[in-house]
FIMIDO-436628 format. One line per 8 residues: for each residue x, y, z of C-alpha. Coordinates in steps of 0.2 Angstrom, whole numbers, always signed. Each point is the difference from the previous one (the first is absolute). Example, Ala and Ser with C-alpha at 12.3 -4.5 7.8 and 13.67 -1.06 7.14 Angstrom:
+62,-22,+39 | +6,+17,-3
***
This chain:
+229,-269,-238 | -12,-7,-14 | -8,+10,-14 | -19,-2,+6 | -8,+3,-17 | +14,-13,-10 | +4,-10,+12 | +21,+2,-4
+11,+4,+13 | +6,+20,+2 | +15,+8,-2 | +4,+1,+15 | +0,-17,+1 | +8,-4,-14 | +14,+8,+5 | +0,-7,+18
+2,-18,-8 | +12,+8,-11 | +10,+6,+13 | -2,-18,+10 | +5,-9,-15 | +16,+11,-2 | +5,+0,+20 | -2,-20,-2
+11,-1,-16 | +12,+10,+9 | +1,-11,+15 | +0,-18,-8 | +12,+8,-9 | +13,+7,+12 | -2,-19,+9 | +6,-9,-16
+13,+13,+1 | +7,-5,+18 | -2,-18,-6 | +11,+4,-14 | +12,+8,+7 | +0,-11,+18 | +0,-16,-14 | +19,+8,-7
+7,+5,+13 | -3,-19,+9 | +6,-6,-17 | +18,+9,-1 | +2,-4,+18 | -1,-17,-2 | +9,+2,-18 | +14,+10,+8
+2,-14,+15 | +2,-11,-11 | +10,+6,-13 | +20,-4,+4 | +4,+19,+2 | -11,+11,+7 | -7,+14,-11 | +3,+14,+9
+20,-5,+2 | -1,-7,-17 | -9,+17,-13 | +15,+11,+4 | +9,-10,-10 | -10,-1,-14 | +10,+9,-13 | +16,-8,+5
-1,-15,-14 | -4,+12,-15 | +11,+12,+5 | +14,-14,+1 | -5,-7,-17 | -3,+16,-9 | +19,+4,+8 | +8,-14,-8
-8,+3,-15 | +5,+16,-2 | +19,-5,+3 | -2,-12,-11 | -12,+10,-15 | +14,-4,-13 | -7,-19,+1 | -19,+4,-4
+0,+0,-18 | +7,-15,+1 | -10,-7,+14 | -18,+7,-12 | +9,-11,-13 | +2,-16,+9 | -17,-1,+9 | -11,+6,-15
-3,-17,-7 | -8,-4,+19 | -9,+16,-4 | -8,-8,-18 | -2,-16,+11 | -10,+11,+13 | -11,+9,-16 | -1,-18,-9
-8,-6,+16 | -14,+15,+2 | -4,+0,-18 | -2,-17,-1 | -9,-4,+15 | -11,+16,-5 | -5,-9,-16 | -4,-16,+7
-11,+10,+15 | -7,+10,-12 | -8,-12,-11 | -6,-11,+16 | -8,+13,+5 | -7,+3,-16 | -9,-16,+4 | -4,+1,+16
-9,+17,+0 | -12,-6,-18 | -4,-15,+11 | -3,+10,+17 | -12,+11,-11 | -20,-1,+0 | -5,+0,-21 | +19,-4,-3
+3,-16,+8 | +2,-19,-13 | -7,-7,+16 | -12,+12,+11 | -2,-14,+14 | +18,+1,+1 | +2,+16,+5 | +5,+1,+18
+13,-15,-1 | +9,+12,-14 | -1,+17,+14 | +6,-10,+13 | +16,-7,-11 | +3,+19,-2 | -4,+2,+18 | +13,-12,+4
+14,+4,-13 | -2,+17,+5 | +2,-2,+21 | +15,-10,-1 | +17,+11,-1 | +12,-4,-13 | +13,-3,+13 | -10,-12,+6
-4,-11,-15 | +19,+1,-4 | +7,-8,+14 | -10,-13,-3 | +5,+0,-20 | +17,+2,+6 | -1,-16,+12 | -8,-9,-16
+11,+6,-14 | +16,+9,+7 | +5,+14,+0 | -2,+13,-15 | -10,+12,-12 | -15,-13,-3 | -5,-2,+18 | -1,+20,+0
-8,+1,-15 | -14,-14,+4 | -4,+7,+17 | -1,+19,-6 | -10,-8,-16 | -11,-7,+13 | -2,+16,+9 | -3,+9,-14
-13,-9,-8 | -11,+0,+18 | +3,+19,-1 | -4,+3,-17 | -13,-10,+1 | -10,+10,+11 | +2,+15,-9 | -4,-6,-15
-16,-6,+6 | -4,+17,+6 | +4,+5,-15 | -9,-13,-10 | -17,+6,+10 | +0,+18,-9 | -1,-7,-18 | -16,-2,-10
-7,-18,-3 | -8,+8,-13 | +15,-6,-15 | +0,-19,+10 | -19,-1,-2 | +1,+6,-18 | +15,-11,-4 | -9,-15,+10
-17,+3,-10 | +11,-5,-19 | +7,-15,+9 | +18,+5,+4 | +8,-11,+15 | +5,+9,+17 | +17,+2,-6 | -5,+11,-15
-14,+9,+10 | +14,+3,+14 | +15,+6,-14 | -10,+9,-12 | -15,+6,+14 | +10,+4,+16 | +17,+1,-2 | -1,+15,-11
-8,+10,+14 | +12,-7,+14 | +15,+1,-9 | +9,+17,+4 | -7,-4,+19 | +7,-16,-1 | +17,+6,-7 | +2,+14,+12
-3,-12,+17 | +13,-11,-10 | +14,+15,-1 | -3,+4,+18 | +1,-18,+6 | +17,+0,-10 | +6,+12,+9 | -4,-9,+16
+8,-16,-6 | +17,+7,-3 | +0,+6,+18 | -6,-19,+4 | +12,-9,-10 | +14,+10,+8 | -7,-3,+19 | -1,-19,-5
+18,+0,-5 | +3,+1,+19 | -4,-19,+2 | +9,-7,-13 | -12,+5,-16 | +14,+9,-9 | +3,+18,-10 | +5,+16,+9
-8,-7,+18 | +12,-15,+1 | +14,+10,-7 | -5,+13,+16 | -1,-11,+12 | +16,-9,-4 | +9,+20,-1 | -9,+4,+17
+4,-18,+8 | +18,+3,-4 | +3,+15,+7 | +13,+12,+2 | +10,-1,-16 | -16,-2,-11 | -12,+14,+5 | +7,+8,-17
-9,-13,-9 | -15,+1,+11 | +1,+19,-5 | -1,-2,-18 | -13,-15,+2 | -11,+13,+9 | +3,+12,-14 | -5,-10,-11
-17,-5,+7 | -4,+18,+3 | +5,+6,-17 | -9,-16,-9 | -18,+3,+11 | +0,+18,-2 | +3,-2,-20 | -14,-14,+0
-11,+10,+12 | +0,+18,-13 | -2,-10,-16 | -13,-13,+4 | -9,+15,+8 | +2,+9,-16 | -7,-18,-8 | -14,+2,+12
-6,+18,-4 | +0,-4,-19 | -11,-14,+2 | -13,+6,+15 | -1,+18,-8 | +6,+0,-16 | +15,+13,-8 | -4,+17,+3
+0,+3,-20 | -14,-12,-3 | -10,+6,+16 | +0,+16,-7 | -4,-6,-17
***
């Protein structure tokens, strides 16, 4: 019913439509549902008929291979300090690789995110050409881009480090220009009004206010890399992955090695992991003693 003397609907029609509005929610929603699920379920079928074992013989098995290497490992734990000797330099190859390729994405995306920036941007016109380039950069895998690298250069740390480089830059690139959106033009219009050039407005006006933003995305993206760097070693772009893959391709005999490559990655990632996101909370939040100061 309508309100004669306003003209706006009742209550109790209010909460009809209400009610309507809800029951149809509910419905569309419990459609997309069946889809979903009647989408999976097709999918793992035909995944499963076409894998070379079938699942459901195969996930009974699952914990046989760590169970084996974890086995040998143990018979043979008198070897892993030396075995954590001989493959730490792959281990500084693997950290050379994600801090360098971190560095090189971090300032290309430096750039790319002041060019993708309304008030920021050298070139304003420019502008989409420089977001798709991140788009780009950033759709790509790295495993990807070093396959190619590695049919072009052969195989080693600089294909990995180029393609995650690449990667990086894409990603950073987009969340620096989110980031780049917050801060005031009011500094780059002050700074442009006593002549200075874009670089000065950008160093002395922006990158001030972005900074700890921009430092934090960069920790978390190094965490990521080393992660990358080690998955790339799988197809030949060297550090702990090659070193892995060669221990796992080997076999029985080695799976102590892959043991102490494993324990390595974890114990490397985790370190990384707790201090960069110590670094992170110094710089977003500042220490506790100068908050409370």
């Amino acid at each position: 019913m309508t309100d004669l003397t306003t003209g706006s609907p009742s209550v109790d029609q209010i909460r009809t439509d209400y009610t309507e509005m809800t029951r149809r929610k509910r419905v569309y929603g419990g459609i997309l549902l069946i889809v979903f699920v009647a989408m999976m379920a097709a999918g793992f079928r035909t995944a499963d008929s076409r894998n070379a074992g079938s699942f459901t013989d195969g996930w009974r098995r699952i914990f046989d291979y760590p169970a084996e290497v974890l086995s040998e490992a143990w018979e043979k734990i008198g070897a892993l300090p030396a075995n954590l000797v001989e493959f730490f330099p792959a281990l500084l190859e693997t950290l050379n690789i994600a801090a360098a390729s971190t560095l090189i994405g971090t300032i290309l995306g430096t750039f790319l995110a002041l060019m993708s920036t309304r008030g920021m941007a050298l070139w304003p016109t420019l502008i989409p050409l420089f977001r798709r380039i991140s788009d780009v950069f950033r759709a790509v895998p790295e495993i990807v881009i070093a396959l190619v690298l590695i049919f072009v250069l052969g195989g080693g740390p600089v294909p990995a480090m180029i393609a995650i480089a690449i990667h990086t830059a894409g990603a950073l690139g987009k969340l620096f220009s989110e980031v780049n959106e917050n801060a005031s033009l009011k500094p780059v219009e002050g700074l442009h009004s006593v002549g200075a050039n874009w670089s000065q407005r950008m160093y002395l006006g922006v990158i001030p206010q972005v900074g700890p933003n921009y430092v934090s995305y960069a920790l978390l993206r190094f965490e990521i890399n080393i992660r990358a760097s080690a998955i790339l070693g799988f197809v030949g772009a060297g550090g702990l992955g090659y070193e892995l893959r060669n221990a796992m391709s080997w076999g029985q005999g080695r799976y102590d090695e892959a043991a102490a490559i494993f324990l390595l990655l974890f114990v490397t990632i985790v370190v990384v992991d707790q201090m960069s996101g110590l670094l992170r909370e110094r710089l977003t939040h500042g220490s506790e003693k100068g908050a409370l100061a």
